[in-house]
C-alpha positions as CSV (number, residue, x, y, z in Angstrom):
1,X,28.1,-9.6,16.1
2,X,24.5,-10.7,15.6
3,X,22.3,-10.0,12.5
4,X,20.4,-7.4,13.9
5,X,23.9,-5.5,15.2
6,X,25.1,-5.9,11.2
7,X,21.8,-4.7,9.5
8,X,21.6,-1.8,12.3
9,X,25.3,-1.0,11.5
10,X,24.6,-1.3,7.7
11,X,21.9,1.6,7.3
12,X,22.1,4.2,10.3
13,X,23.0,7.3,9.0
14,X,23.5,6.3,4.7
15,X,21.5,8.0,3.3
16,X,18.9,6.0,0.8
17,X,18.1,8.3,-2.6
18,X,14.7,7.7,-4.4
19,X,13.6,9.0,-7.9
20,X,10.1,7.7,-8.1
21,X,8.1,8.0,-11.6
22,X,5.0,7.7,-12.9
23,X,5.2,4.1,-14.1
24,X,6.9,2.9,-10.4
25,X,3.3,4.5,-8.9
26,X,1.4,2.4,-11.1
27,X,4.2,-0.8,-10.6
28,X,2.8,-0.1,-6.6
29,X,-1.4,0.3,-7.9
30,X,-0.8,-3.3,-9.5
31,X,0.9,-4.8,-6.7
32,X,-2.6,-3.9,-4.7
33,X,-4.6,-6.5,-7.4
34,X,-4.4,-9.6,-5.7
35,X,-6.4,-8.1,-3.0
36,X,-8.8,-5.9,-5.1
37,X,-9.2,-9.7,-7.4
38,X,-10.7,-11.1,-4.2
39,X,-12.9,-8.4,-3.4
40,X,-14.1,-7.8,-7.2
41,X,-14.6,-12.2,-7.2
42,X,-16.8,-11.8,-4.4
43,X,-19.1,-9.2,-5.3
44,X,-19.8,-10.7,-8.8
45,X,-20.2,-14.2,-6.6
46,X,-22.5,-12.4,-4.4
47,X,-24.6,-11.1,-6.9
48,X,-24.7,-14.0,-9.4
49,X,-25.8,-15.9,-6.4
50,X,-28.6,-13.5,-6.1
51,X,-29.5,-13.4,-9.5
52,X,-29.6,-16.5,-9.5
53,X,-31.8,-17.5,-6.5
54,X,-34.2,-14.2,-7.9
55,X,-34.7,-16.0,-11.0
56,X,-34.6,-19.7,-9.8
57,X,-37.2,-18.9,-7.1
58,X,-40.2,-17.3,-8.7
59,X,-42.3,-17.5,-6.1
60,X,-40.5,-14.8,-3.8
61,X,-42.7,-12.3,-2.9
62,X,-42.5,-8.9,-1.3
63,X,-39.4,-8.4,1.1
64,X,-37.7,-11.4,0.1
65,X,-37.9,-10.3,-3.8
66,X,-37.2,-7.0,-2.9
67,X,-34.2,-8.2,-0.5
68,X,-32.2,-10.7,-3.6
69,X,-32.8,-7.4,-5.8
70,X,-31.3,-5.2,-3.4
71,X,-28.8,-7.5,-3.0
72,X,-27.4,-7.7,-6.2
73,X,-27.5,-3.9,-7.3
74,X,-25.7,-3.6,-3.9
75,X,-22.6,-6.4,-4.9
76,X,-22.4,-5.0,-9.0
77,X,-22.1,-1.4,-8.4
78,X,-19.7,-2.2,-5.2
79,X,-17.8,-4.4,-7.5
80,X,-18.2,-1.6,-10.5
81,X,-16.7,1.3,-8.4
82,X,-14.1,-0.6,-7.1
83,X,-12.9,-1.8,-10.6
84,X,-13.3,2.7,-11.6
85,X,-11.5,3.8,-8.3
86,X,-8.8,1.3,-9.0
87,X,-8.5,2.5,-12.9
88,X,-8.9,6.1,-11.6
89,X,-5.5,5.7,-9.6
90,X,-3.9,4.0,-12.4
91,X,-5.3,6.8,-14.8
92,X,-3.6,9.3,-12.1
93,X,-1.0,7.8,-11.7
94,X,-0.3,8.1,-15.1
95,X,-1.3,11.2,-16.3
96,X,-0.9,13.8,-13.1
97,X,2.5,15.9,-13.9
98,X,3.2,16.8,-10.6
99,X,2.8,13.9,-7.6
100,X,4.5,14.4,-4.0
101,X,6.0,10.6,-4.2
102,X,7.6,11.4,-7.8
103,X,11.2,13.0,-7.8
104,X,14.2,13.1,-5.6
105,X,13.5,11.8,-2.1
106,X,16.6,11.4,0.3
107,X,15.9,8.5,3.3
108,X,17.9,8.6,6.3
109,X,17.7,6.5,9.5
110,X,17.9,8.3,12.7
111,X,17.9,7.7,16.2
112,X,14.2,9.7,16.4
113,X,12.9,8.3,12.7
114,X,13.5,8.4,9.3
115,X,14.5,11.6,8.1
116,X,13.0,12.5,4.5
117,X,14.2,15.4,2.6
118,X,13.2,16.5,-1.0
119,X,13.9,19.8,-2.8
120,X,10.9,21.4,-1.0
121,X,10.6,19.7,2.1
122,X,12.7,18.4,5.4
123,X,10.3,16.1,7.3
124,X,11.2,13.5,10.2
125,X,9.1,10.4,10.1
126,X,9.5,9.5,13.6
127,X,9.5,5.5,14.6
128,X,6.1,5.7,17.2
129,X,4.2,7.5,14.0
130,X,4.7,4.5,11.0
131,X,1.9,2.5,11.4
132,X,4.0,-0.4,8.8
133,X,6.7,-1.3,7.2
134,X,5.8,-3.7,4.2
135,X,7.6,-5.3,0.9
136,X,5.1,-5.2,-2.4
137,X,6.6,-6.1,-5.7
138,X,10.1,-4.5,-5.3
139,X,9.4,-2.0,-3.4
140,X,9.5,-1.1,0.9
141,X,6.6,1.0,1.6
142,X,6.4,2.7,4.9
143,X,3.1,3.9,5.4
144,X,2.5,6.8,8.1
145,X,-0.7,8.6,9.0
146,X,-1.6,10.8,5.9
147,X,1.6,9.6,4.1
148,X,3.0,6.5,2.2
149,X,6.3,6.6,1.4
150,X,7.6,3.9,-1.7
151,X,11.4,3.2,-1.9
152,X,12.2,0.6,-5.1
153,X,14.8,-2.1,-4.6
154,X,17.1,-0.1,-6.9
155,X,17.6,2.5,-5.1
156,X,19.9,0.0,-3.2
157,X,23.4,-0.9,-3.3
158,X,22.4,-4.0,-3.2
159,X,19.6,-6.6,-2.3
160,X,21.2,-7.7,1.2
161,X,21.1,-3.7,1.6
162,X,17.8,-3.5,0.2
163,X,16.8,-6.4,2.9
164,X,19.0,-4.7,5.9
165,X,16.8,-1.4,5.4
166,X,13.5,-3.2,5.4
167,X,14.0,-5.6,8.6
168,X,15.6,-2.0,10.4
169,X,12.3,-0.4,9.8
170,X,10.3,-3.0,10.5
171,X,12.1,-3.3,14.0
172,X,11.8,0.2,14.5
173,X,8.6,0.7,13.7
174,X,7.4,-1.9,15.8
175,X,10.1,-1.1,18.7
176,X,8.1,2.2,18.8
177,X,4.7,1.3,18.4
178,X,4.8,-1.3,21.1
179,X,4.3,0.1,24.8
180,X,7.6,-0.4,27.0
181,X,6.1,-2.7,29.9
């Protein structure tokens, strides 16, 4: 039997149960800073640069002036309301009562997609619709149009179970999305 008959075998039909709370959905905002650090580097780099070039250059007239000045405001308040949008979710995150990802969420792998039920809702995720299946700091999140979906390593049995649900969806979701030719 290969690996990919054993991790098939291993999670069709058991079903997967998820509590989510307010401090996993920040666990999830803080696995997205490596990526907001880079972007956050650069504007500052960006506008230093012009700052500095404004100031070092006092000759610059007109549209050149203008442009470095432009320039800068552009990079700092990029860089400013990424830094509050990122806070904002964090803030959210942390304060909201009620979120759709937080309480009891039941995974199941089906034939069709992932079946997701919670105490108001039945909803099949079907395999052509998740547009990826990614790992981020403990977590598998499938994300869908409209809809991410965060299951924490332990919610598993065990990590090879943990690691047999991840590389299923990942080959289903890809199966799906790739046109039979």
């Amino acid at each position: 039997m290969t690996l990919d008959r054993e991790t098939e075998f291993d999670v069709s039909g058991k079903p997967i149960t998820v509590r989510l709370t307010h401090l996993d959905l920040v666990r999830i905002n803080l696995g997205f800073m490596p990526r907001l650090w880079a972007a956050w580097t650069a504007g500052a780099v960006v506008a230093l640069v012009a700052g500095v070039l404004r100031v070092s250059m006092p000759a610059l007239e007109g549209a050149s002036r203008a442009g470095l000045i432009v320039l800068s405001a552009i990079a700092l308040v990029a860089t400013f309301a990424s830094m509050a949008g990122f806070l904002a979710a964090v803030a959210l995150a942390l304060s909201t009562p009620y979120h759709s990802l937080l309480g009891a969420h039941t995974y199941t792998f089906q034939p069709d997609g992932l079946r997701e039920q919670t105490p108001l809702r039945d909803t099949l995720i079907e395999w052509g619709r998740i547009q990826s299946v990614r790992q981020l700091r403990g977590f598998i999140l499938i994300l869908a149009p409209g809809a991410c979906h965060a299951l924490p390593r332990r919610c598993f049995g065990s990590a090879s179970e943990y690691q047999a649900f991840w590389l299923a969806a990942q080959r289903r979701a890809t199966q799906r999305a790739t046109p039979a030719g």
